[in-house]
N, C-alpha and C positions, 0 to 999 in steps of 0.2 A: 439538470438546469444548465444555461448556456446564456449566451449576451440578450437573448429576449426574458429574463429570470424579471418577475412578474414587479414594476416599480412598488415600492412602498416594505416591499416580502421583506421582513428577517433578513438580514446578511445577503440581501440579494444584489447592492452596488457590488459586493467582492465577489462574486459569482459573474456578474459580469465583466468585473475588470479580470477574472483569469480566464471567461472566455476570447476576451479582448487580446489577452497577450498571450493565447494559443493560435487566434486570426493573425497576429502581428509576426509571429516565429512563422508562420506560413505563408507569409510574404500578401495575406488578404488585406490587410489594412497597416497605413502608413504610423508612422513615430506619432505625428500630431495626432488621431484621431486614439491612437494608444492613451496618450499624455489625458487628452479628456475621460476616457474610462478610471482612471489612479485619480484623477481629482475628484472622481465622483464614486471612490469606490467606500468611500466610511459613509455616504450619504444615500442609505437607501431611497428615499424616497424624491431623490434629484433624479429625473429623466436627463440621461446626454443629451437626447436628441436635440434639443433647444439649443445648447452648446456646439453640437456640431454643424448645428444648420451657420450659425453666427459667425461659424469660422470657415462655411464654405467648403464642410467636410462631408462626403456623403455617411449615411447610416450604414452600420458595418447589421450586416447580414452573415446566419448560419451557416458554415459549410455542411454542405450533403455529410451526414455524419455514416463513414463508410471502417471496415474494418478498418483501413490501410492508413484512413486520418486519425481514427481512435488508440491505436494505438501505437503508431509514432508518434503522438501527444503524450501518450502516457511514458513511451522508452523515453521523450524528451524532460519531462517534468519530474520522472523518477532518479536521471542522471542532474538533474538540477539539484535536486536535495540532496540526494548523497553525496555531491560534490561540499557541501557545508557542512558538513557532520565533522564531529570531531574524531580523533583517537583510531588504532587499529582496523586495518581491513577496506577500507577506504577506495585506496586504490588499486588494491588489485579486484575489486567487484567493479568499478569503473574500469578498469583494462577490456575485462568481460565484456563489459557493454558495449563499449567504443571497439572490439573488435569486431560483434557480430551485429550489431543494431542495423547496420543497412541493407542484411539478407531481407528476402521476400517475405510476404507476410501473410498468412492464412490462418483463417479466420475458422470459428469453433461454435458456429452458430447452431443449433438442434444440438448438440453434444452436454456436459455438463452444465449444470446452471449455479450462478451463484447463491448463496442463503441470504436473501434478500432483508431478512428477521435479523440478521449480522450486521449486515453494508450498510445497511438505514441509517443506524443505531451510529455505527463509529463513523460515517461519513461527516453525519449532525458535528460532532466532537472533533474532527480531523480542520472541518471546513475554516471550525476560530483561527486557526494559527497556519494550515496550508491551503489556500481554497481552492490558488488551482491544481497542485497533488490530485486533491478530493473532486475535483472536477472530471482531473486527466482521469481517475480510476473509475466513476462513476459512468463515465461516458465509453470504455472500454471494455466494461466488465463485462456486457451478451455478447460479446466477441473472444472472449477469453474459456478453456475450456477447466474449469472446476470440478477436482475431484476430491475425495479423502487420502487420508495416505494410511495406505491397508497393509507396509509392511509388517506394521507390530502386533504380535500376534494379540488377540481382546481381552486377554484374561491376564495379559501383564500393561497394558496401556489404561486400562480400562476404560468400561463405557462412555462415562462422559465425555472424555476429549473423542473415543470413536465416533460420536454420534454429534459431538459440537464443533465441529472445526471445516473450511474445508480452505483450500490452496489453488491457483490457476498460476501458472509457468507465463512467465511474454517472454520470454528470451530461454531457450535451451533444448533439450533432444525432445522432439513431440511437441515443441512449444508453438507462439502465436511466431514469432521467428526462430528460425533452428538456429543451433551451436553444439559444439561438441563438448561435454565434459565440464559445462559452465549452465548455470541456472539462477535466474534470476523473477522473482514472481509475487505476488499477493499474497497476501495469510490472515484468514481472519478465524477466529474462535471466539465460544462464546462467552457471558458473563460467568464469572465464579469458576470455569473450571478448571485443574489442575492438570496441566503438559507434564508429565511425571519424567522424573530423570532420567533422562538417556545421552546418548553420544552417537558420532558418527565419524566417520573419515575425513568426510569432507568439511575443509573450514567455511564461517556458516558467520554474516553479517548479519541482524536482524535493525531496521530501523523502524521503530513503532512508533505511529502516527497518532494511539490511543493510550490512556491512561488515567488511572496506575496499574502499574503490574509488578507482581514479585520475582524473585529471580533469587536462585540460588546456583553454586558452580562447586557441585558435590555431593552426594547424598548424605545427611544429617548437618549437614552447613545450617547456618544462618539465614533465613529469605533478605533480601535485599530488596525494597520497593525505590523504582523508580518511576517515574515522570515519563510523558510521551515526550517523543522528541529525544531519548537518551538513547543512544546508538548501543548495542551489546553484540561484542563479536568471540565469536568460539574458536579457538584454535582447532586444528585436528583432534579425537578424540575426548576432549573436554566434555565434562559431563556436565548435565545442566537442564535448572527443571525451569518452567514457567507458571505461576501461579496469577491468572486474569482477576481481574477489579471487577466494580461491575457496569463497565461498558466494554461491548466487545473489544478485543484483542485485533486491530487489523496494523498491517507490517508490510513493508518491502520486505523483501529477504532476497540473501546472494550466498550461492553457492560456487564457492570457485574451483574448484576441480573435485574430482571422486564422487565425483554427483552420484555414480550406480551403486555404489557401498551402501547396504541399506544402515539404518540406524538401527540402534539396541538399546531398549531398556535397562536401567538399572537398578537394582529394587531397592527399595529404602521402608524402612518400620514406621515413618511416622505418615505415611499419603494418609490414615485416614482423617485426622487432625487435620492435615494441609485441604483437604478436600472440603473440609466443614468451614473452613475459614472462610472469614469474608472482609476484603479490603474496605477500608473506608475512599469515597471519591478521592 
Protein backbone atom coordinates (compact mmCIF):
# COMPACT_ATOMS: atom_id res chain seq x y z
CA UNK A 1 0.00 0.00 0.00
CA UNK A 2 1.31 3.69 -0.51
CA UNK A 3 -0.18 7.39 -0.29
CA UNK A 4 -3.29 6.24 -2.78
CA UNK A 5 -4.00 3.24 0.30
CA UNK A 6 -7.93 2.99 -0.58
CA UNK A 7 -9.88 6.03 1.69
CA UNK A 8 -12.22 4.63 4.34
CA UNK A 9 -9.59 0.95 4.46
CA UNK A 10 -8.54 -0.30 7.94
CA UNK A 11 -5.34 1.67 9.11
CA UNK A 12 -5.27 3.19 5.70
CA UNK A 13 -4.67 7.20 6.93
CA UNK A 14 -1.28 5.60 8.68
CA UNK A 15 -0.28 3.90 5.53
CA UNK A 16 -0.61 7.05 3.94
CA UNK A 17 0.89 9.29 6.26
CA UNK A 18 4.27 6.74 6.00
CA UNK A 19 3.97 6.98 2.60
CA UNK A 20 3.93 10.64 3.00
CA UNK A 21 6.87 10.83 5.06
CA UNK A 22 8.90 8.42 2.66
CA UNK A 23 7.86 11.36 -0.34
CA UNK A 24 8.96 13.95 2.18
CA UNK A 25 12.56 12.27 3.29
CA UNK A 26 12.84 12.25 -0.60
CA UNK A 27 12.68 15.62 -0.98
CA UNK A 28 8.92 14.88 -3.26
CA UNK A 29 6.73 16.76 -1.03
CA UNK A 30 7.19 19.76 1.23
CA UNK A 31 6.80 19.97 5.39
CA UNK A 32 3.15 21.56 4.91
CA UNK A 33 1.69 19.05 2.74
CA UNK A 34 3.57 16.25 5.17
CA UNK A 35 1.78 18.21 8.23
CA UNK A 36 -1.64 17.31 6.42
CA UNK A 37 -1.01 13.51 5.96
CA UNK A 38 -0.28 13.26 10.38
CA UNK A 39 -3.38 15.24 10.80
CA UNK A 40 -5.28 12.77 8.87
CA UNK A 41 -3.37 9.96 9.70
CA UNK A 42 -5.74 8.23 12.84
CA UNK A 43 -8.60 9.27 10.42
CA UNK A 44 -9.24 6.75 7.89
CA UNK A 45 -11.82 7.81 6.32
CA UNK A 46 -10.79 11.68 5.91
CA UNK A 47 -9.51 12.15 2.18
CA UNK A 48 -6.38 14.91 2.35
CA UNK A 49 -7.11 15.79 -0.73
CA UNK A 50 -9.78 18.61 0.32
CA UNK A 51 -7.19 19.83 2.77
CA UNK A 52 -4.52 20.09 0.49
CA UNK A 53 -6.48 21.62 -2.29
CA UNK A 54 -7.65 24.54 0.70
CA UNK A 55 -4.20 25.15 1.54
CA UNK A 56 -2.97 25.48 -2.09
CA UNK A 57 -0.98 22.18 -1.83
CA UNK A 58 -0.75 20.10 -4.76
CA UNK A 59 -1.64 16.21 -4.41
CA UNK A 60 1.35 14.27 -3.49
CA UNK A 61 1.70 11.42 -6.11
CA UNK A 62 3.63 7.81 -6.20
CA UNK A 63 7.27 7.61 -6.86
CA UNK A 64 8.08 5.13 -9.85
CA UNK A 65 8.54 2.34 -7.14
CA UNK A 66 12.24 1.18 -8.33
CA UNK A 67 14.76 -1.08 -6.64
CA UNK A 68 16.95 2.05 -5.79
CA UNK A 69 13.87 3.96 -3.98
CA UNK A 70 12.62 0.65 -2.30
CA UNK A 71 15.21 0.20 -0.62
CA UNK A 72 16.80 3.21 0.49
CA UNK A 73 13.42 3.61 2.07
CA UNK A 74 13.73 0.64 3.78
CA UNK A 75 17.93 1.31 4.80
CA UNK A 76 16.17 4.63 5.91
CA UNK A 77 13.18 3.57 7.99
CA UNK A 78 15.32 0.48 9.35
CA UNK A 79 18.06 2.98 10.82
CA UNK A 80 15.19 5.09 12.09
CA UNK A 81 14.07 2.40 14.45
CA UNK A 82 16.97 0.98 15.52
CA UNK A 83 18.10 4.26 16.41
CA UNK A 84 15.08 4.15 19.38
CA UNK A 85 15.72 0.90 20.80
CA UNK A 86 16.89 0.54 23.76
CA UNK A 87 19.99 -1.45 25.49
CA UNK A 88 23.10 -3.25 23.89
CA UNK A 89 24.22 -3.37 20.26
CA UNK A 90 22.59 -0.47 19.18
CA UNK A 91 25.34 1.27 17.92
CA UNK A 92 27.57 -0.61 16.59
CA UNK A 93 24.68 -2.19 14.08
CA UNK A 94 24.12 1.57 13.26
CA UNK A 95 27.93 2.13 12.63
CA UNK A 96 27.27 -0.93 10.02
CA UNK A 97 24.78 0.88 8.40
CA UNK A 98 25.83 4.53 8.22
CA UNK A 99 29.16 3.04 6.83
CA UNK A 100 27.92 1.04 3.96
CA UNK A 101 24.21 2.38 3.10
CA UNK A 102 25.38 4.87 0.33
CA UNK A 103 27.17 1.87 -1.72
CA UNK A 104 25.14 0.99 -4.92
CA UNK A 105 22.17 -0.91 -5.01
CA UNK A 106 21.24 -4.07 -6.90
CA UNK A 107 18.38 -5.42 -7.09
CA UNK A 108 17.22 -9.36 -6.79
CA UNK A 109 14.38 -9.55 -8.91
CA UNK A 110 13.62 -13.34 -10.64
CA UNK A 111 16.10 -14.66 -7.63
CA UNK A 112 14.54 -15.59 -4.18
CA UNK A 113 11.07 -14.90 -3.39
CA UNK A 114 9.67 -13.93 -0.17
CA UNK A 115 7.01 -16.38 1.87
CA UNK A 116 4.43 -14.20 1.17
CA UNK A 117 2.02 -16.70 3.79
CA UNK A 118 4.72 -15.02 6.42
CA UNK A 119 4.82 -11.23 5.34
CA UNK A 120 1.08 -10.90 5.09
CA UNK A 121 0.42 -12.16 8.53
CA UNK A 122 3.20 -10.15 10.54
CA UNK A 123 3.00 -6.95 8.29
CA UNK A 124 -1.08 -6.88 9.40
CA UNK A 125 0.62 -6.78 13.30
CA UNK A 126 3.76 -4.74 12.56
CA UNK A 127 1.69 -1.93 10.74
CA UNK A 128 -0.34 -1.09 14.57
CA UNK A 129 2.73 0.31 16.15
CA UNK A 130 5.36 0.95 12.90
CA UNK A 131 3.49 1.55 9.70
CA UNK A 132 6.01 3.10 7.94
CA UNK A 133 8.85 0.11 9.05
CA UNK A 134 5.97 -2.15 7.56
CA UNK A 135 5.56 -0.09 4.51
CA UNK A 136 9.37 0.58 3.95
CA UNK A 137 9.57 -3.54 4.00
CA UNK A 138 6.59 -4.24 2.19
CA UNK A 139 7.43 -2.16 -0.61
CA UNK A 140 11.21 -3.69 -0.79
CA UNK A 141 10.71 -6.94 -0.28
CA UNK A 142 10.43 -8.34 -4.62
CA UNK A 143 13.56 -6.52 -4.64
CA UNK A 144 15.29 -8.25 -2.02
CA UNK A 145 16.82 -11.74 -2.54
CA UNK A 146 15.29 -14.43 0.08
CA UNK A 147 16.65 -17.46 1.04
CA UNK A 148 16.87 -20.33 3.93
CA UNK A 149 19.81 -20.58 5.86
CA UNK A 150 21.08 -24.24 4.99
CA UNK A 151 24.17 -24.18 7.28
CA UNK A 152 22.55 -26.37 9.91
CA UNK A 153 22.71 -29.51 9.17
CA UNK A 154 18.35 -30.89 9.22
CA UNK A 155 18.54 -33.45 11.57
CA UNK A 156 19.80 -31.16 14.26
CA UNK A 157 17.83 -27.76 13.42
CA UNK A 158 15.00 -29.65 12.46
CA UNK A 159 12.34 -29.62 9.99
CA UNK A 160 10.15 -27.12 10.96
CA UNK A 161 12.35 -24.03 11.43
CA UNK A 162 14.10 -25.73 7.77
CA UNK A 163 11.08 -25.59 6.12
CA UNK A 164 9.36 -22.33 8.06
CA UNK A 165 11.65 -19.52 8.00
CA UNK A 166 13.33 -17.62 5.47
CA UNK A 167 15.92 -14.18 5.63
CA UNK A 168 16.79 -11.49 2.73
CA UNK A 169 20.28 -9.43 3.44
CA UNK A 170 19.78 -5.25 2.39
CA UNK A 171 23.03 -4.50 3.48
CA UNK A 172 26.12 -7.03 3.52
CA UNK A 173 28.28 -9.56 1.19
CA UNK A 174 25.77 -10.61 -1.66
CA UNK A 175 23.43 -8.12 -0.35
CA UNK A 176 20.91 -5.57 -1.98
CA UNK A 177 24.04 -3.10 -0.96
CA UNK A 178 27.52 -4.72 -0.39
CA UNK A 179 29.75 -4.35 2.84
CA UNK A 180 32.25 -6.33 4.14
CA UNK A 181 31.97 -8.42 7.28
CA UNK A 182 28.72 -6.59 8.44
CA UNK A 183 24.91 -7.82 7.58
CA UNK A 184 22.08 -6.33 8.19
CA UNK A 185 18.36 -7.95 6.87
CA UNK A 186 14.80 -9.34 7.38
CA UNK A 187 13.75 -12.61 9.14
CA UNK A 188 10.72 -13.92 9.21
CA UNK A 189 9.54 -17.33 10.49
CA UNK A 190 6.52 -19.01 10.99
CA UNK A 191 3.81 -19.48 13.59
CA UNK A 192 4.71 -21.99 16.61
CA UNK A 193 7.99 -22.96 15.42
CA UNK A 194 10.83 -23.53 17.59
CA UNK A 195 14.69 -21.74 16.36
CA UNK A 196 16.38 -24.34 18.54
CA UNK A 197 19.51 -23.43 20.42
CA UNK A 198 22.39 -22.41 18.86
CA UNK A 199 25.29 -19.73 18.68
CA UNK A 200 27.61 -18.14 16.48
CA UNK A 201 30.65 -15.80 16.27
CA UNK A 202 29.27 -13.19 15.13
CA UNK A 203 27.42 -10.67 17.62
CA UNK A 204 23.68 -10.68 16.45
CA UNK A 205 20.89 -7.68 17.21
CA UNK A 206 17.61 -8.88 16.61
CA UNK A 207 14.60 -6.17 16.75
CA UNK A 208 11.25 -7.81 16.26
CA UNK A 209 8.54 -6.06 14.96
CA UNK A 210 6.04 -9.15 15.89
CA UNK A 211 4.78 -10.79 18.93
CA UNK A 212 5.13 -12.66 21.36
CA UNK A 213 7.91 -14.65 21.23
CA UNK A 214 10.04 -16.83 23.72
CA UNK A 215 13.58 -16.71 24.22
CA UNK A 216 15.85 -18.48 26.24
CA UNK A 217 20.00 -17.80 26.53
CA UNK A 218 21.10 -21.50 27.36
CA UNK A 219 19.91 -24.82 26.85
CA UNK A 220 17.61 -26.00 29.66
CA UNK A 221 17.10 -22.25 30.88
CA UNK A 222 13.99 -20.81 31.56
CA UNK A 223 11.80 -19.36 28.06
CA UNK A 224 11.43 -15.77 28.57
CA UNK A 225 8.33 -14.29 26.56
CA UNK A 226 8.66 -11.01 25.30
CA UNK A 227 6.67 -8.46 23.51
CA UNK A 228 7.51 -6.98 19.85
CA UNK A 229 9.28 -4.13 19.92
CA UNK A 230 11.85 -5.62 22.80
CA UNK A 231 15.23 -5.46 21.06
CA UNK A 232 17.33 -8.90 22.04
CA UNK A 233 20.95 -8.80 21.44
CA UNK A 234 23.61 -11.91 21.56
CA UNK A 235 27.12 -11.28 22.35
CA UNK A 236 29.61 -13.47 20.45
CA UNK A 237 28.94 -17.18 21.06
CA UNK A 238 25.88 -16.77 23.36
CA UNK A 239 23.71 -19.46 22.90
CA UNK A 240 20.12 -18.91 22.36
CA UNK A 241 16.82 -20.38 21.19
CA UNK A 242 13.61 -18.70 19.77
CA UNK A 243 10.36 -19.97 20.36
CA UNK A 244 7.48 -17.99 17.72
CA UNK A 245 3.83 -17.15 19.10
CA UNK A 246 1.38 -17.49 16.78
CA UNK A 247 1.99 -14.60 14.37
CA UNK A 248 4.83 -14.98 12.24
CA UNK A 249 8.24 -14.04 13.62
CA UNK A 250 9.42 -11.10 11.26
CA UNK A 251 12.85 -9.07 12.63
CA UNK A 252 15.42 -6.59 11.52
CA UNK A 253 18.56 -8.27 12.45
CA UNK A 254 22.51 -7.06 12.47
CA UNK A 255 25.20 -8.83 12.34
CA UNK A 256 28.21 -6.95 13.12
CA UNK A 257 31.16 -8.63 12.11
CA UNK A 258 32.15 -12.55 11.65
CA UNK A 259 29.29 -12.77 9.45
CA UNK A 260 31.01 -16.08 7.55
CA UNK A 261 31.37 -18.14 10.89
CA UNK A 262 28.53 -20.29 10.26
CA UNK A 263 26.34 -21.03 13.35
CA UNK A 264 26.06 -24.26 15.48
CA UNK A 265 23.41 -26.06 17.08
CA UNK A 266 23.20 -26.82 20.59
CA UNK A 267 21.37 -29.82 21.65
CA UNK A 268 19.06 -29.59 24.43
CA UNK A 269 16.41 -32.70 25.90
CA UNK A 270 13.57 -30.81 26.18
CA UNK A 271 12.90 -29.22 22.03
CA UNK A 272 10.26 -31.84 22.11
CA UNK A 273 7.94 -30.10 24.80
CA UNK A 274 9.19 -26.63 23.41
CA UNK A 275 8.07 -27.58 19.94
CA UNK A 276 4.41 -28.65 21.30
CA UNK A 277 4.15 -25.45 23.03
CA UNK A 278 1.97 -22.96 21.99
CA UNK A 279 2.24 -19.14 23.23
CA UNK A 280 -0.86 -17.46 24.02
CA UNK A 281 -1.15 -13.81 21.75
Amino acid sequence: MDITAPIGAERSGRVRYAAAMSLYQAGDIGAEALEVYRICALLDAQDPGPLLAELHLPQATPRTLTAEVAIRALVDAADRYIAGLPGPGVPEVRAGLNQWRAGPVTAAVGRGAVRQDLLGPALAQARTRQPDLAHAIESAAPFLDWHTYDEYPPEEIGASFAKGHCYASIIGENAAIAARDYDLGVFLIAPHVLYRDHNHAAPELYAPLTGPHGWRFGAGRPLIVKPAHAPVWNPPFQAHMTKVGPTPFLALFGWTRDVNEAAKVIPAGDWPELEALRLKP
